[in-house]
C-alpha positions as a Markdown table, in Angstrom:
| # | Residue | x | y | z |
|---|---|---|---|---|
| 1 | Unk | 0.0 | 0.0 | 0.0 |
| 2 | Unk | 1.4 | 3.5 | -1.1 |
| 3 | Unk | 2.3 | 6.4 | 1.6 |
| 4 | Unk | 0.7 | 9.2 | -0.6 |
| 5 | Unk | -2.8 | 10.5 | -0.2 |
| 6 | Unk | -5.1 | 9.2 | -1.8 |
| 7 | Unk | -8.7 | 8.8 | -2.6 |
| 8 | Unk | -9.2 | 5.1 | -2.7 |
| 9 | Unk | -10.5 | 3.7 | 0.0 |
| 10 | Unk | -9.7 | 0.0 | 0.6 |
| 11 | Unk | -12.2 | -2.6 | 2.7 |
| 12 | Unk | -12.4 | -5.9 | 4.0 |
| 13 | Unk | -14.6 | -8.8 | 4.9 |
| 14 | Unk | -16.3 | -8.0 | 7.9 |
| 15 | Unk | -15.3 | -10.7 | 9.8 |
| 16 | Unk | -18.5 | -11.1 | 12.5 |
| 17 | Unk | -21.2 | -9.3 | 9.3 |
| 18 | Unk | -23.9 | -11.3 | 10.7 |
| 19 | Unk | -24.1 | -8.6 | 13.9 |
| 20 | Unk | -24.2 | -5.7 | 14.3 |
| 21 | Unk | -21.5 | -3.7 | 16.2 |
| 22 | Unk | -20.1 | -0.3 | 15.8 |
| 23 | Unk | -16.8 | 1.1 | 14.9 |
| 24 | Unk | -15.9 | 4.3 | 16.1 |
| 25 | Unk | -12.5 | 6.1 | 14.9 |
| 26 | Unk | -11.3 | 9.4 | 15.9 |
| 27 | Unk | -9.8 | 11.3 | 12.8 |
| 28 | Unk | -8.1 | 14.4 | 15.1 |
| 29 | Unk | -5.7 | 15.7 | 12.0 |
| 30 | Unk | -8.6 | 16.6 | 9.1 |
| 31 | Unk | -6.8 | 19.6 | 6.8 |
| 32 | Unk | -9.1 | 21.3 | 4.0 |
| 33 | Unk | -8.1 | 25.0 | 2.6 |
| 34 | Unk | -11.4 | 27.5 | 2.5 |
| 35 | Unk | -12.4 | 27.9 | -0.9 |
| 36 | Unk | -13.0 | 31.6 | -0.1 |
| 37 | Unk | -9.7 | 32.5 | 1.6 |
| 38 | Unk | -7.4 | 29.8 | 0.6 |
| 39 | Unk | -6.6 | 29.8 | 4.5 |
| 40 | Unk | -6.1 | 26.1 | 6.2 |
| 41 | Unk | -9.3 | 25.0 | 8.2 |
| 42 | Unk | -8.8 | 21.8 | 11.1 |
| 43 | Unk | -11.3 | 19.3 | 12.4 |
| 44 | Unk | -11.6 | 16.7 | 14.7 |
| 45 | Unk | -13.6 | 13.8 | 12.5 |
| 46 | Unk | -15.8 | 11.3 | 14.4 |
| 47 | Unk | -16.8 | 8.5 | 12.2 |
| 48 | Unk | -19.2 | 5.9 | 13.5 |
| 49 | Unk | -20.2 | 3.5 | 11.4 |
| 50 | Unk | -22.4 | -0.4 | 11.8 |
| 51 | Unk | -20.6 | -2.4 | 9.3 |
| 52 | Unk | -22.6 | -4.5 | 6.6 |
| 53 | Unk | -20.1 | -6.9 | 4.3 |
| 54 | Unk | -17.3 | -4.4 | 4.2 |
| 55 | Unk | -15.2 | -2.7 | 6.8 |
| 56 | Unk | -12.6 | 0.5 | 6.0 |
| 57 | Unk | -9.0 | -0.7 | 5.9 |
| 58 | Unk | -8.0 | 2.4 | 8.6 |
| 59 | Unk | -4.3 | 3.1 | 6.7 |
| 60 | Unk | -6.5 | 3.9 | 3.9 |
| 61 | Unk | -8.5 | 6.4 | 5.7 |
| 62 | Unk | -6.3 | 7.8 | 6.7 |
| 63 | Unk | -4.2 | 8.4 | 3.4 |
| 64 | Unk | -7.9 | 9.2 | 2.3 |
| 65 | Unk | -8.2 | 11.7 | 4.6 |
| 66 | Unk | -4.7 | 13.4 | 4.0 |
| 67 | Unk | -5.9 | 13.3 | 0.6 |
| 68 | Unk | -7.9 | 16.8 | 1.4 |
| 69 | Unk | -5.0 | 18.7 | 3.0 |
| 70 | Unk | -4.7 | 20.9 | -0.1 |
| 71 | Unk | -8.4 | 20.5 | -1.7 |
| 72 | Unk | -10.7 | 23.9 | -1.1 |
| 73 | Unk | -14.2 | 23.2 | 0.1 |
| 74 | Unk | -17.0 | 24.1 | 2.5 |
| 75 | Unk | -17.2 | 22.7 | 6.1 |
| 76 | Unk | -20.9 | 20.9 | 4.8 |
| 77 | Unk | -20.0 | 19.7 | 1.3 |
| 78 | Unk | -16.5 | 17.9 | 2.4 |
| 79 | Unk | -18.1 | 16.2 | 5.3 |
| 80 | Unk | -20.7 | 15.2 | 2.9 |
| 81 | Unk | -18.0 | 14.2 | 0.2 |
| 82 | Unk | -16.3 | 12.1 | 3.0 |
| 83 | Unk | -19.4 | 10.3 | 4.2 |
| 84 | Unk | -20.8 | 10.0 | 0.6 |
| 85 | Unk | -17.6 | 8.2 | 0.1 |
| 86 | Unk | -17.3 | 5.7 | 2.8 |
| 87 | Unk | -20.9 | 4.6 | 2.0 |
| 88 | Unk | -19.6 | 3.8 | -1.7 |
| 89 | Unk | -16.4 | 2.4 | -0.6 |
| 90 | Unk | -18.5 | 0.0 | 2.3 |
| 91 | Unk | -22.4 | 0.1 | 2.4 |
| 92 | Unk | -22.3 | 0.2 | 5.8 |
| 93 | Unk | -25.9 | -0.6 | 7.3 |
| 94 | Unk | -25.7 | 2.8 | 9.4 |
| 95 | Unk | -22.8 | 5.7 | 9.7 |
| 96 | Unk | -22.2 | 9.1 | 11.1 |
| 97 | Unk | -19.6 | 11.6 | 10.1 |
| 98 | Unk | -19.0 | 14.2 | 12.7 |
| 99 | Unk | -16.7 | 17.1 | 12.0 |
| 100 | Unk | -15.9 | 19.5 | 14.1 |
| 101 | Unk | -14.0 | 22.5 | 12.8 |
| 102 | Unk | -11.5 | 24.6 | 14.7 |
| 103 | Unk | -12.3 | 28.2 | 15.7 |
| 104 | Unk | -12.7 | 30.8 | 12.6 |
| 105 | Unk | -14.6 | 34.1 | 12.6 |
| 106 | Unk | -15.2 | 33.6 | 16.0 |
| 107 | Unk | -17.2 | 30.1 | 15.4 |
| 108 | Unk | -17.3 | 26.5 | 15.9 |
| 109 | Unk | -19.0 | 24.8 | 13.0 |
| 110 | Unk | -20.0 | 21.4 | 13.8 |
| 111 | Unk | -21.1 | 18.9 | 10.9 |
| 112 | Unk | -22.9 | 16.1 | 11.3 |
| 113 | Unk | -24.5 | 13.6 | 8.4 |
| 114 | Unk | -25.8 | 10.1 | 8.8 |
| 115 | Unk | -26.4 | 7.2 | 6.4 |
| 116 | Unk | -28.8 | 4.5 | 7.2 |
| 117 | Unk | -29.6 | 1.5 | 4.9 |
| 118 | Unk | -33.2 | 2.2 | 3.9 |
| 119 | Unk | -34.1 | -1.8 | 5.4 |
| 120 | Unk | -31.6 | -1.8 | 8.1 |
| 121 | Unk | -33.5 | -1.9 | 11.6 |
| 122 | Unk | -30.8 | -2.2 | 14.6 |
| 123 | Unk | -30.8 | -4.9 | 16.9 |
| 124 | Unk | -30.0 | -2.8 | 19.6 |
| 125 | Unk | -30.5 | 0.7 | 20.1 |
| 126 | Unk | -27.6 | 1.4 | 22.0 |
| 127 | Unk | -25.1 | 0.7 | 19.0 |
| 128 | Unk | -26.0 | 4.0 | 17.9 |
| 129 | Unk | -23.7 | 7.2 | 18.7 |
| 130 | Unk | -25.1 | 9.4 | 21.1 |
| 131 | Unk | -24.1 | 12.6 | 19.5 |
């Protein structure tokens, strides 16, 4: 597997796809430029996700996620982009993309999307972020 960013995404089997359990990763290190200002923007990425078939390979998330360092964009269309992403990459049953941006104009922008498999029905509520 290459060192460079990327926007490929590599899975694997989900080894226990029969249940459902959830994945949580915290993605402290997210780097977009403002399409406005060309100035650097941070977040803290929370992405929880209830696996289907498919689970992210997490070296390629992260070279995924490196991938935006120099890329401009909106607070709500990259976290969109990034969960719109996953979803193709994995078809996760259920996932939710929090990003939290660092300070700027006096604000902290939150975003936070969610994906749910239109049939998917958990078998336990309390897999489910809290957020």
């Amino acid at each position: 597997m290459s060192t460079n960013p990327t926007k490929k995404l590599d899975v694997f089997d989900n080894p226990a796809s029969k249940r459902d359990y959830l994945i949580e990763i915290e993605i402290p290190e997210f780097t977009c430029l403002c399409p406005k200002t060309g100035q650097p923007d941070f977040a803290d990425l929370t992405l929880a996700y209830i696996p289907a078939e498919k689970c992210i390979e997490l070296k390629a998330l992260k070279l995924y996620i490196w991938s935006f360092r120099d890329q401009g964009a909106f607070h709500e269309a990259v976290t969109n982009s990034i969960l719109d992403d996953i979803v193709e990459a994995c078809s996760p049953r259920f996932a939710r993309l929090s990003a939290r941006f660092n300070v700027r104009g006096g604000t902290y922008p939150t975003i936070t999307v969610e994906h749910r498999m239109p049939s998917w029905e958990p078998s336990d509520s309390s897999y489910l972020p809290n957020d």
